[in-house]
Backbone as CSV, one residue per row, in Angstrom:
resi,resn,N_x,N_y,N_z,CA_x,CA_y,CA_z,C_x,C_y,C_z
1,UNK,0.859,-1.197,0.000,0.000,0.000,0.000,0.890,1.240,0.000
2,UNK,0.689,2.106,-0.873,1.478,3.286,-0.911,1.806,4.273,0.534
3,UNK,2.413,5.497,0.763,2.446,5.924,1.515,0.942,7.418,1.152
4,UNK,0.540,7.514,-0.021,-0.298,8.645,-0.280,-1.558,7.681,0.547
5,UNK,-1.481,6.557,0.213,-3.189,6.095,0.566,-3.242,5.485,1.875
6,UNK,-2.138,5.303,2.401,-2.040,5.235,3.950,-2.481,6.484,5.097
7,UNK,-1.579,7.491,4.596,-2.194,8.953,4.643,-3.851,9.641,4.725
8,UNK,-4.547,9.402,3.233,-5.776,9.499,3.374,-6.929,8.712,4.076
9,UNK,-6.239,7.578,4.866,-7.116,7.121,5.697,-8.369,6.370,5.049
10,UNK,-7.805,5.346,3.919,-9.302,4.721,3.578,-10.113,3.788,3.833
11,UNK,-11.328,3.654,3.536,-11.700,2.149,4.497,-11.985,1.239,2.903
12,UNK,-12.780,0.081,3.327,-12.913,-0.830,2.451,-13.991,-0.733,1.844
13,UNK,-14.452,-1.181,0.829,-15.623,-0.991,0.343,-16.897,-1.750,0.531
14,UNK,-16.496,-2.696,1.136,-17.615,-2.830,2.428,-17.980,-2.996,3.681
15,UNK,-17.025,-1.996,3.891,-17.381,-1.452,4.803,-18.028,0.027,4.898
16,UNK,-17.943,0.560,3.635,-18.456,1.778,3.496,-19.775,1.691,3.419
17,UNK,-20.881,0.374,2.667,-22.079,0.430,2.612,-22.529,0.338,3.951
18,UNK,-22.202,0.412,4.652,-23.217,0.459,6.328,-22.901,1.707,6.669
19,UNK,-21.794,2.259,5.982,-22.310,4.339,6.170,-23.522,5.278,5.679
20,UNK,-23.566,4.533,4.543,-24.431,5.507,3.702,-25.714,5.498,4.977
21,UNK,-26.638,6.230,4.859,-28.023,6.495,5.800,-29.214,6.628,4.368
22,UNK,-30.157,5.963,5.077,-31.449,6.555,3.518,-31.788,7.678,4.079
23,UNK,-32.305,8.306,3.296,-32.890,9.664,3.468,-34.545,9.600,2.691
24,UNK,-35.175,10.470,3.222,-36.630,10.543,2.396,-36.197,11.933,0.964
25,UNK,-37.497,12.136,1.075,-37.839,13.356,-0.510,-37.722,14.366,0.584
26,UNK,-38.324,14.361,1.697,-38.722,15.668,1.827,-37.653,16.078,2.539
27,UNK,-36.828,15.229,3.720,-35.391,15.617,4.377,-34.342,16.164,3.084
28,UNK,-34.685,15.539,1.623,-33.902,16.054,0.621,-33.951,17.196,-0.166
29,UNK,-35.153,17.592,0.164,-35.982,18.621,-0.516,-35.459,20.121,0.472
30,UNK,-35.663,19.630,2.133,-35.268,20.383,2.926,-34.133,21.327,3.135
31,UNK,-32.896,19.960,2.987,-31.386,20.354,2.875,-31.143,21.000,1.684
32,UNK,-31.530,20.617,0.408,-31.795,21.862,-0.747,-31.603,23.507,-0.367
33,UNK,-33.350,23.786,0.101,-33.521,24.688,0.416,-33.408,25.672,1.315
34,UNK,-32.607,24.956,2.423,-31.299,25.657,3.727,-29.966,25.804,2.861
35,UNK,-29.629,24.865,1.865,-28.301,25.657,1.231,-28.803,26.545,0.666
36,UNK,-29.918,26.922,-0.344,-30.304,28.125,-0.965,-30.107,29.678,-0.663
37,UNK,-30.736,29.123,0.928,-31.199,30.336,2.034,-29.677,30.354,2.554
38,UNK,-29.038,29.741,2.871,-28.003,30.244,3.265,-26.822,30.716,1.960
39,UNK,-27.307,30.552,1.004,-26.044,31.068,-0.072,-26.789,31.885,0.128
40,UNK,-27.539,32.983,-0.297,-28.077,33.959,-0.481,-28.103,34.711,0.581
41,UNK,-28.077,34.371,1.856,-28.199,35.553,2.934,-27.249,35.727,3.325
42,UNK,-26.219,35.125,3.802,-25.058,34.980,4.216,-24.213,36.354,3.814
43,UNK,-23.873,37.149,4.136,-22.638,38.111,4.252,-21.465,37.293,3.026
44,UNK,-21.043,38.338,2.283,-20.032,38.034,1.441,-18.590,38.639,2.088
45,UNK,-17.335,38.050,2.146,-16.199,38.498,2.344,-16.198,39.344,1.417
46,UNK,-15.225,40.379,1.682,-14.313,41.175,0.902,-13.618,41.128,0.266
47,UNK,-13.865,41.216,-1.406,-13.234,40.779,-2.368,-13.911,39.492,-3.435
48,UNK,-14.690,38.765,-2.535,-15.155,37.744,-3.127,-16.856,37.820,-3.583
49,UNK,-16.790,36.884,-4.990,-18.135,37.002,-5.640,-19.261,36.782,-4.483
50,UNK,-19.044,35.609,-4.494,-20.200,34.859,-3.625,-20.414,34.555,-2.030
51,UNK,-20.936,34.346,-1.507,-21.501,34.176,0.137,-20.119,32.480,0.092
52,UNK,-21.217,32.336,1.119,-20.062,30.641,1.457,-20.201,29.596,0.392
53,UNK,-21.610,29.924,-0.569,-21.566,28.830,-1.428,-22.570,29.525,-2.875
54,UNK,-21.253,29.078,-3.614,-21.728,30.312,-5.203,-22.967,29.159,-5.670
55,UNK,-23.341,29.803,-7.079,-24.445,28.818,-7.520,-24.000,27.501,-8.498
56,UNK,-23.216,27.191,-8.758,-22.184,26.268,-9.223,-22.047,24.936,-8.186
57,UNK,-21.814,25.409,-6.630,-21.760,24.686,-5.628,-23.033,24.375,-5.321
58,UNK,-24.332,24.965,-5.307,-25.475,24.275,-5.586,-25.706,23.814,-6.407
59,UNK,-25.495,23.706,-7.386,-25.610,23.128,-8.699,-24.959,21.395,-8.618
60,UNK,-24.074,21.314,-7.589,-23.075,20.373,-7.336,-24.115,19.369,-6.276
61,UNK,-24.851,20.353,-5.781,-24.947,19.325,-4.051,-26.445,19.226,-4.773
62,UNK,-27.564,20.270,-5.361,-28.727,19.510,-6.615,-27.862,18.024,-6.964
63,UNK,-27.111,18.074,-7.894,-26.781,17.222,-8.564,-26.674,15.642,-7.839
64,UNK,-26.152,16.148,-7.152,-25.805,14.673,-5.357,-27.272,13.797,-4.807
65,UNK,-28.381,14.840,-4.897,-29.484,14.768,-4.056,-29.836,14.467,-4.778
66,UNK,-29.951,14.746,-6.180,-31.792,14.899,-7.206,-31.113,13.516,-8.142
67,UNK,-29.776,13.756,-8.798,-29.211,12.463,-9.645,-28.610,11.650,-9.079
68,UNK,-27.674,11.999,-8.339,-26.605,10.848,-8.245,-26.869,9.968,-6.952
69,UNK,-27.577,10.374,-6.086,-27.930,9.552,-4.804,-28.936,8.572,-4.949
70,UNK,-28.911,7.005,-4.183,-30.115,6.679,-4.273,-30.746,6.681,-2.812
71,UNK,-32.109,7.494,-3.042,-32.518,7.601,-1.240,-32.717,6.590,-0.634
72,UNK,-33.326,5.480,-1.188,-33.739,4.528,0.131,-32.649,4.229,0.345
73,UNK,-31.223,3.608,-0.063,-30.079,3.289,0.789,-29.202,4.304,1.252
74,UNK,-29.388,5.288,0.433,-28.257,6.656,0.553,-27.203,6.193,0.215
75,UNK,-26.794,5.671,-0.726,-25.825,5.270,-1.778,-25.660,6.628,-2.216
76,UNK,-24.434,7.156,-2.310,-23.745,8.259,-3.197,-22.645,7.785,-3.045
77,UNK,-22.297,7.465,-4.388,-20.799,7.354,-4.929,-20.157,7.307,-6.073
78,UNK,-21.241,8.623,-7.070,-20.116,8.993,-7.939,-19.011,9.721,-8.074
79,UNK,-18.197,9.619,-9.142,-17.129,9.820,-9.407,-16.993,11.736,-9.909
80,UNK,-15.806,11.918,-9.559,-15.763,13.361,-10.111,-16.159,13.461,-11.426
81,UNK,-15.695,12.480,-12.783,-16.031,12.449,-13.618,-17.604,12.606,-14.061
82,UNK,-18.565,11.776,-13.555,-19.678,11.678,-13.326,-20.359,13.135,-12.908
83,UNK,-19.683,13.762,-12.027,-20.533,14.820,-11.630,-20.056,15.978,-12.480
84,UNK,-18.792,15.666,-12.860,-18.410,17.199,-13.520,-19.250,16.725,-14.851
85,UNK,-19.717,15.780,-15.323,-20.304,15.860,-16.684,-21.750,16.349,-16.322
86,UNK,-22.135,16.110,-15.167,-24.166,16.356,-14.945,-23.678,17.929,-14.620
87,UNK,-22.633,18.222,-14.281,-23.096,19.577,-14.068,-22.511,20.581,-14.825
88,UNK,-21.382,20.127,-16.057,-21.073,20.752,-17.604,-20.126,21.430,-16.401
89,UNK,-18.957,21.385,-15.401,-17.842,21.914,-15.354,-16.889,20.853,-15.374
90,UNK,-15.832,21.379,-15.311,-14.759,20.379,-15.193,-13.998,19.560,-13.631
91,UNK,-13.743,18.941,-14.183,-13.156,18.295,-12.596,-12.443,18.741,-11.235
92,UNK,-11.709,19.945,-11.659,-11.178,20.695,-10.402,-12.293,21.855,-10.217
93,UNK,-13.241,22.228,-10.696,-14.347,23.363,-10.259,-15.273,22.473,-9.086
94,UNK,-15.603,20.865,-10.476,-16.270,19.685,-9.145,-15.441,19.617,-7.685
95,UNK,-13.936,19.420,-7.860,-13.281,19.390,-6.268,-13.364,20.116,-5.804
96,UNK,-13.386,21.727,-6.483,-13.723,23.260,-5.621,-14.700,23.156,-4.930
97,UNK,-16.273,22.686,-5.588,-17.311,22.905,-4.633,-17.490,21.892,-3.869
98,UNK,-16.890,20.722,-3.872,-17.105,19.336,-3.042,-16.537,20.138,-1.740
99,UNK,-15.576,20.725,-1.609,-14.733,20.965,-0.614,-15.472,22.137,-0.039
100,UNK,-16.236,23.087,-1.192,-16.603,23.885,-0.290,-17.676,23.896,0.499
101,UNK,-18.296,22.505,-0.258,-19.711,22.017,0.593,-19.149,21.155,1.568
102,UNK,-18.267,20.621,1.980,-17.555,19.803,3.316,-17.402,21.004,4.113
103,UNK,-16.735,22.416,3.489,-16.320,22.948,4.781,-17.449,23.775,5.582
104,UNK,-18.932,23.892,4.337,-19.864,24.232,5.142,-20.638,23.443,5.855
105,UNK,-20.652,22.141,5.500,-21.400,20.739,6.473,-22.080,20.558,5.936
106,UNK,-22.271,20.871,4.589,-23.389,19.936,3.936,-23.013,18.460,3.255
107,UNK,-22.049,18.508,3.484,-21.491,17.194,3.118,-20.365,16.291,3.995
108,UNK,-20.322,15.282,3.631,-19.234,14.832,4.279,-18.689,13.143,3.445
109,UNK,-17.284,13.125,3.384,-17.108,11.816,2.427,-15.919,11.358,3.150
110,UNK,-15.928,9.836,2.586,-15.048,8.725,3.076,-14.313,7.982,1.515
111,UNK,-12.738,8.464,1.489,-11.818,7.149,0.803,-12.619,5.734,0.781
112,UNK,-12.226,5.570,-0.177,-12.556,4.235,-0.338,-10.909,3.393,-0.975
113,UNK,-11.339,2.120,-0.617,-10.278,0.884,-1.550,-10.980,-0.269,-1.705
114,UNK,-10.321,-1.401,-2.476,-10.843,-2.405,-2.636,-9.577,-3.149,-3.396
115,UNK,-9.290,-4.706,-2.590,-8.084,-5.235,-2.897,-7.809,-5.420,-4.649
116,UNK,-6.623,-5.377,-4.858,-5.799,-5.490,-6.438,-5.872,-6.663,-6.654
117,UNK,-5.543,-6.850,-8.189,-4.732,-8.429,-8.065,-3.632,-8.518,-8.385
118,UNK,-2.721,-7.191,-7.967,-1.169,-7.484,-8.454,-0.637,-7.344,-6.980
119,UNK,0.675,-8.330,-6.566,1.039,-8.042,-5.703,2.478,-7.900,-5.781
120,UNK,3.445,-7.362,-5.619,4.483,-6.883,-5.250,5.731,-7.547,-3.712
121,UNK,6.298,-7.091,-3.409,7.516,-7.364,-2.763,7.060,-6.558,-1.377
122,UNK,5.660,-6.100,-1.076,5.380,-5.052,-0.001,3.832,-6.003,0.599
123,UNK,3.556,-7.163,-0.429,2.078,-7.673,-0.146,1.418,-7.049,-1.385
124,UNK,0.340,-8.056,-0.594,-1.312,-7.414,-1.829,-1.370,-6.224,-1.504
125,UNK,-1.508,-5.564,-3.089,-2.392,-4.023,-2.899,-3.394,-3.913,-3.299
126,UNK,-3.659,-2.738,-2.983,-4.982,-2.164,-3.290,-5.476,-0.971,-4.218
127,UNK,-6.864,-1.358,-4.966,-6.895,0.167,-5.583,-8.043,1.018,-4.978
128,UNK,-7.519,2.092,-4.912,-8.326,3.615,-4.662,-9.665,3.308,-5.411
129,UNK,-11.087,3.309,-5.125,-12.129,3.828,-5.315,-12.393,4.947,-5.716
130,UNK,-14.095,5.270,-6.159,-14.247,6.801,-5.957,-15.259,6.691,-4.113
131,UNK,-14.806,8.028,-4.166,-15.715,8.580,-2.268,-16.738,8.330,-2.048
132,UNK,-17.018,7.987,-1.064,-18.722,7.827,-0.867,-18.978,9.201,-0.013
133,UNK,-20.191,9.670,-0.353,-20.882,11.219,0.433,-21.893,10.894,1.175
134,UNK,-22.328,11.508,2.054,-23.327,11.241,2.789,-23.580,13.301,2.898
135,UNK,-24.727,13.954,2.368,-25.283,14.904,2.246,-25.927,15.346,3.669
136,UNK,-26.118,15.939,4.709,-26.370,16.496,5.776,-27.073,18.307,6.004
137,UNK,-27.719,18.024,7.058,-28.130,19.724,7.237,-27.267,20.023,8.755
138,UNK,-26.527,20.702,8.116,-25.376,21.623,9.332,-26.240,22.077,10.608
139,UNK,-25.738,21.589,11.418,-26.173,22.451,12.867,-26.273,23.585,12.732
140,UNK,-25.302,24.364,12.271,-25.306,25.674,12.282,-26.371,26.176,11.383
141,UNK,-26.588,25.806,10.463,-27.640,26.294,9.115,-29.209,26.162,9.770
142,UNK,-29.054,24.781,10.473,-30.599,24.737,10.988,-30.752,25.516,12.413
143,UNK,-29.687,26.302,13.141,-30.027,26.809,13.730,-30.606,27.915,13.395
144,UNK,-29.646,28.527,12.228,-29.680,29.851,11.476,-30.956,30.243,10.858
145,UNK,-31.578,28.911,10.496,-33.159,28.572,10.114,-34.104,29.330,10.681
146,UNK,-33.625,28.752,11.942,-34.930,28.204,13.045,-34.839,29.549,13.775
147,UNK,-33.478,30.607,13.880,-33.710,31.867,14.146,-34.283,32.568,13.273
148,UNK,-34.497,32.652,12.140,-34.907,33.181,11.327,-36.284,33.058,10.613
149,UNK,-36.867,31.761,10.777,-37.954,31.224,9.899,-38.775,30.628,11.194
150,UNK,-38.387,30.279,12.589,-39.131,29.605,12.972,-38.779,28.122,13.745
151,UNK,-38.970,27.417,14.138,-38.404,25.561,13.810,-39.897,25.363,12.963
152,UNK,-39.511,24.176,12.348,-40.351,23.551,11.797,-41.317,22.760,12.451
153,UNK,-42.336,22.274,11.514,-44.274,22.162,12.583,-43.224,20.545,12.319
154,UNK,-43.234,19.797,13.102,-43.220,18.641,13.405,-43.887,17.563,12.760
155,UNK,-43.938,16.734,12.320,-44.529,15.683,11.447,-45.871,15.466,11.927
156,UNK,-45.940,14.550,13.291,-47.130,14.253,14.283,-47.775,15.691,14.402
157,UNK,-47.558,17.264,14.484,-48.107,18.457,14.511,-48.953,18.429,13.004
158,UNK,-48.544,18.300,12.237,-48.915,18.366,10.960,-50.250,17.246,10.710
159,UNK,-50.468,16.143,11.286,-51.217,15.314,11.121,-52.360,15.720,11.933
160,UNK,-51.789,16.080,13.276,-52.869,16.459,14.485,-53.882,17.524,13.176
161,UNK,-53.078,17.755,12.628,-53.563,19.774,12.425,-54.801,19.282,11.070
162,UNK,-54.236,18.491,10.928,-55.180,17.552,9.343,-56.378,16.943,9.716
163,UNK,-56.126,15.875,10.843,-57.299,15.276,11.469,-57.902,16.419,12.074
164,UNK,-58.086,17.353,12.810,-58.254,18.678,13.661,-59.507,18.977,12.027
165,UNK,-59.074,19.484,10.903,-59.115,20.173,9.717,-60.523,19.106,9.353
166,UNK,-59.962,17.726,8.979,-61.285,16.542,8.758,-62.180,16.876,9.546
167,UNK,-61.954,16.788,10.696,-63.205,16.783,12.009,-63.925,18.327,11.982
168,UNK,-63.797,18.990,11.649,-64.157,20.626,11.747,-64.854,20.374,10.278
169,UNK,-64.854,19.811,9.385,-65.547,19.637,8.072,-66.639,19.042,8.630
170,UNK,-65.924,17.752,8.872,-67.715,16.679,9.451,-68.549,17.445,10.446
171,UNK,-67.915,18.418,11.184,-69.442,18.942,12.050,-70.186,19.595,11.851
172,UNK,-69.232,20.623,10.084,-70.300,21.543,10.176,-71.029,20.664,8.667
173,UNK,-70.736,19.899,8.040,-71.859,18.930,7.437,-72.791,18.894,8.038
174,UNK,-72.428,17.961,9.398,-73.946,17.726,10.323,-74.701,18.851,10.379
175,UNK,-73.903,19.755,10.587,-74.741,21.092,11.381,-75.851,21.554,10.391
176,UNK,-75.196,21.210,9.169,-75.559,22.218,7.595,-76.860,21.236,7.590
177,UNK,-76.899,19.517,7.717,-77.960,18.580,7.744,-78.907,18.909,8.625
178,UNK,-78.792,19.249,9.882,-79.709,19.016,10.717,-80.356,20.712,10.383
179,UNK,-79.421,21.851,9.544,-80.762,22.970,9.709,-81.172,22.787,8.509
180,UNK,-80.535,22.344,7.745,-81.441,22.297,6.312,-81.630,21.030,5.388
181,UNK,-82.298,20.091,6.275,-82.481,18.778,5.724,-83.380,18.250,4.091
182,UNK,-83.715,19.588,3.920,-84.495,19.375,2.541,-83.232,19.477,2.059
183,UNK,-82.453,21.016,1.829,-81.393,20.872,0.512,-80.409,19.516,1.178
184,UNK,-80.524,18.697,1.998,-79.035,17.731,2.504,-80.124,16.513,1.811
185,UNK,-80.937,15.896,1.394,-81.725,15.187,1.007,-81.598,15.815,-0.607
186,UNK,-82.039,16.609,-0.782,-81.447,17.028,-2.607,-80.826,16.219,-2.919
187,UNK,-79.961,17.012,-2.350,-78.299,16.918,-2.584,-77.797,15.114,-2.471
188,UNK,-78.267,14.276,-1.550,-78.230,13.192,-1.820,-79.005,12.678,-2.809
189,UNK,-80.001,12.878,-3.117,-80.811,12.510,-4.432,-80.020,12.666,-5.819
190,UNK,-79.671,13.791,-5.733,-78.566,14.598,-7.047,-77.913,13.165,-7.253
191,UNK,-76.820,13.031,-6.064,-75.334,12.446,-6.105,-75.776,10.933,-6.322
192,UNK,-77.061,10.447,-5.851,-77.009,8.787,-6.243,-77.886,8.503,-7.981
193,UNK,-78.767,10.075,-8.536,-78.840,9.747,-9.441,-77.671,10.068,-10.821
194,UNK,-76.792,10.591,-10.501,-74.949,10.416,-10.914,-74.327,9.229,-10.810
195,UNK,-74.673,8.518,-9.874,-73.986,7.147,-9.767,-74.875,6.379,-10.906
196,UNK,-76.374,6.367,-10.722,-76.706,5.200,-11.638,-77.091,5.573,-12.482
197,UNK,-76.441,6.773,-13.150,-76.219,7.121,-14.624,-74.707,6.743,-14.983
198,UNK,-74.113,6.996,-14.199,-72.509,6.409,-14.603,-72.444,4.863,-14.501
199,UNK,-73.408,4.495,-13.837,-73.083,2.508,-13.646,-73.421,1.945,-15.055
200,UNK,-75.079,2.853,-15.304,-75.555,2.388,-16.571,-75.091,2.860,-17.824
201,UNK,-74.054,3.780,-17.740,-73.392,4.341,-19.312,-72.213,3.409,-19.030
202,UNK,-71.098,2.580,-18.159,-70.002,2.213,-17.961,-70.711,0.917,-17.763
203,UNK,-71.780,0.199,-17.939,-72.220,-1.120,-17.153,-71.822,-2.184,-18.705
204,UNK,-70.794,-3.164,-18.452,-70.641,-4.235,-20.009,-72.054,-4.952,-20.303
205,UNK,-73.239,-4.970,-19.616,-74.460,-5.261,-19.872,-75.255,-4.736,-20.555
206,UNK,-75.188,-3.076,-20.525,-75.697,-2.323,-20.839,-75.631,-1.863,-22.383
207,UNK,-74.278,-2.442,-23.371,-74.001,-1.997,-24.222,-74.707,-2.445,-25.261
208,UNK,-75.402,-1.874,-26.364,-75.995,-2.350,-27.489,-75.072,-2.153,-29.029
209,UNK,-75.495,-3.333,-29.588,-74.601,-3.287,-30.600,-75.643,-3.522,-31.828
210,UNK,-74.959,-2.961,-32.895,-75.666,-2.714,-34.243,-76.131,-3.921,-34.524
211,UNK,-76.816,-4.001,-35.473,-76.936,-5.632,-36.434,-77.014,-4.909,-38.006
């Protein structure tokens, strides 16, 4: 094993599949739109175009989330090649923003190897892989959020608030039935003679054919 890949600290390649994490749409959808908000609000240094992350570097971490990842395992592991072609730059602009999305925490990656079949006077070696990523929302960003926007309504909040929404429909139905039971009787009359006009235009019994 060389002294460069001793250095970078790599693991094996399978051992890397029990890193990846699945992720859903909407945790992906989320982390999206906290890098957005934070390229854009963020204070620019002096001298420089862009905040902490230009639109190129979103363009990079889109690319991770929407193409190259698969969510239910959270498999990401393409190659620079791979990404510098989905995103039409070249390969050191791809290492520019990989790095600059590590140093903001939206990312984070692991070396890879996987044994050779040539061996040498040092043992079996090994060859270098491409990285595996695992995509993340920064502490800091979701704090920066959550000062700014709020925290977010909670999953179980969101359901309460739905069932809450159903049940407030059904009472005032009743309510609407019990003061005005002629039009709530219509109105059922209407809707079942719709049904057995649609049974009898859609019924395979019903169909007549020429002679």
């Amino acid at each position: 094993m060389s002294a460069a890949l001793c250095m970078s600290n790599p693991r094996h390649a399978s051992a890397v599949d029990r890193w990846f994490k699945p992720i859903t749409k909407g945790e992906v959808v989320r982390i999206m739109r906290a890098a957005r908000h934070w390229a854009d609000d963020q204070p620019r240094k002096r001298g420089e175009r862009w905040g902490p992350l230009s639109p190129i570097d979103l363009k990079v971490l889109e690319t991770l989330l929407f193409k190259a990842m698969t969510w239910r395992s959270g498999q990401l592991d393409w190659s620079y090649v791979q990404i510098a072609a989905a995103v039409k730059r070249s390969k050191q602009t791809v290492a520019r923003s990989l790095a600059r999305l590590k140093a903001e925490g939206f990312i984070e990656w692991l070396r890879r190897f996987e044994p050779a079949e040539t061996v040498n006077e040092w043992g079996p070696q090994v060859r270098q892989m491409t990285n595996a990523y695992r995509v993340l929302l920064p502490a800091k960003v979701k704090a920066w959020l959550e000062r700014r926007f709020g925290p977010p309504v909670p999953v179980d909040h969101e359901q309460a608030r739905a069932a809450r929404a159903a049940e407030l429909r059904e009472m005032a139905a009743q309510e609407w039935a019990i003061r005005y039971p002629e039009a709530t009787e219509k109105a059922a009359r209407e809707a079942e003679a719709e049904r057995e006009s649609t049974n009898w235009t859609h019924s395979p019994d019903k169909v007549f054919h020429k002679r």
